[in-house]
C-alpha positions in Angstrom: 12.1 -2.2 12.5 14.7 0.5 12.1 12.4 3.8 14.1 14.1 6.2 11.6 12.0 4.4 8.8 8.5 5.2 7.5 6.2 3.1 9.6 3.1 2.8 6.7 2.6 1.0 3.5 -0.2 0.8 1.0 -1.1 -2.4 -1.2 -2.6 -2.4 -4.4 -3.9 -5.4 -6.1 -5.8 -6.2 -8.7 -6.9 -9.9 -9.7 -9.6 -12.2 -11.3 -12.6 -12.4 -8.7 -12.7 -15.4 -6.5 -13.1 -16.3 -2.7 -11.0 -15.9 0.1 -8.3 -13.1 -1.8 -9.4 -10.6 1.1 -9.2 -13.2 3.6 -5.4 -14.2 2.3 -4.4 -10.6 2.4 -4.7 -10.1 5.9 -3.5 -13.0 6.9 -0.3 -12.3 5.2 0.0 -9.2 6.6 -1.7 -10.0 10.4 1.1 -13.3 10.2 3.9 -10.6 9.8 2.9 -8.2 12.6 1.3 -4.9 10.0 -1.5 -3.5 11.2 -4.4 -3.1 8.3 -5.5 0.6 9.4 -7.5 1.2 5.6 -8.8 -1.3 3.6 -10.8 -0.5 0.3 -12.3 -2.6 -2.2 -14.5 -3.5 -4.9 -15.1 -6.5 -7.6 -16.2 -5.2 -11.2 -18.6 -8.4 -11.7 -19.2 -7.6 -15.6 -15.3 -8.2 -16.2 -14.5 -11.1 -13.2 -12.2 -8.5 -11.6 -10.9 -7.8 -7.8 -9.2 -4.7 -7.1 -8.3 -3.3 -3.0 -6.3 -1.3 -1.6 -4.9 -1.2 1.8 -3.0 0.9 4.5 -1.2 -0.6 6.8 1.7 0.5 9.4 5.0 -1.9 10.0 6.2 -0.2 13.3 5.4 -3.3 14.9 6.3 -5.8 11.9 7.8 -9.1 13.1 9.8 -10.2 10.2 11.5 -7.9 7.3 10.0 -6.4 4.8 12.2 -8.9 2.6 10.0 -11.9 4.1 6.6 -9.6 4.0 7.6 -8.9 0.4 8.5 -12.3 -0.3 5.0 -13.4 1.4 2.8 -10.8 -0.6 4.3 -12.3 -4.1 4.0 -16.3 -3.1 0.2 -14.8 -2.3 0.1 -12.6 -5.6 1.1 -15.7 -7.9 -1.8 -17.8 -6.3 -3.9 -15.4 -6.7 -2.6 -13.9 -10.3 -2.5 -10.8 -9.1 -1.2 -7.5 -10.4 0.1 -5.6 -7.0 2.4 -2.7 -6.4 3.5 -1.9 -2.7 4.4 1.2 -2.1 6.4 2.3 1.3 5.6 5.9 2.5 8.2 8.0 2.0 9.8 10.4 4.3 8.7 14.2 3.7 11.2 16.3 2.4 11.4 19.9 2.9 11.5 22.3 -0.1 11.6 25.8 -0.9 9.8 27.5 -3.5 10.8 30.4 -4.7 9.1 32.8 -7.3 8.9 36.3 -8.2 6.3 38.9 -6.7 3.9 38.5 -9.7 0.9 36.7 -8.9 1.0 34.7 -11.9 3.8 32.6 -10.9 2.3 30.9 -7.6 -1.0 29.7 -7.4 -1.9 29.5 -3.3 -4.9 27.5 -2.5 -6.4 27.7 0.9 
C-alpha cells in the first residue's frame, strides 16, 4: 500500500434480504487484509431490502485494491447488490476569501 495514499474506505450496499450478505462482506474484506472499523445496517422487512454501510482502513491490505474491487463485485453480483465504494480522499487546503460584510460568510462554531 503506497503510505502517501488514503488509508480508509466506506462500502455501501444495498440488496434483496437474505442470509449470510453480512457474513460475505467481511470475509471479503477480512480475506484481503482491511480492517472493518464501522459497520452499520439495517433490513427494511416491508420491502425484502438489505442496506450497510462500512468503514474500513487498507493500510494493512494484502492485495490491490484492483483484486479487493474485483472481490467486492464477484460478491455484489451473487448477492444483486447495488454498492458504491468510495476511497477517502486526501484533504485539500483552501482559502476563502470574502469581503468585511457579515453577510457574505456564515461562521458556525
Amino acid at each position: 500500500m503506497n503510505a502517501s495514499a488514503p488509508s480508509l474506505a466506506t462500502l455501501l450496499v444495498s440488496c434483496p434480504d437474505r442470509r449470510g450478505i453480512v457474513a460475505a462482506l467481511a470475509q471479503v474484506l477480512y480475506g484481503h487484509g482491511a480492517n472493518i472499523l464501522d459497520s452499520d445496517q439495517h433490513t427494511d422487512a416491508e420491502a425484502g431490502l438489505f442496506f450497510q454501510r462500512l468503514r474500513f482502513d487498507l493500510a494493512e491490505l494484502m492485495t490491490d485494491r484492483v483484486a479487493l474491487e474485483r472481490a467486492i463485485a464477484e460478491l455484489a453480483e451473487r448477492f444483486q447488490m447495488q454498492y458504491r465504494l468510495l476511497y477517502q480522499a486526501k484533504r485539500k487546503r483552501v482559502a476563502l476569501f470574502v469581503s468585511k460584510y457579515d453577510h457574505c460568510l456564515y461562521a458556525r462554531s
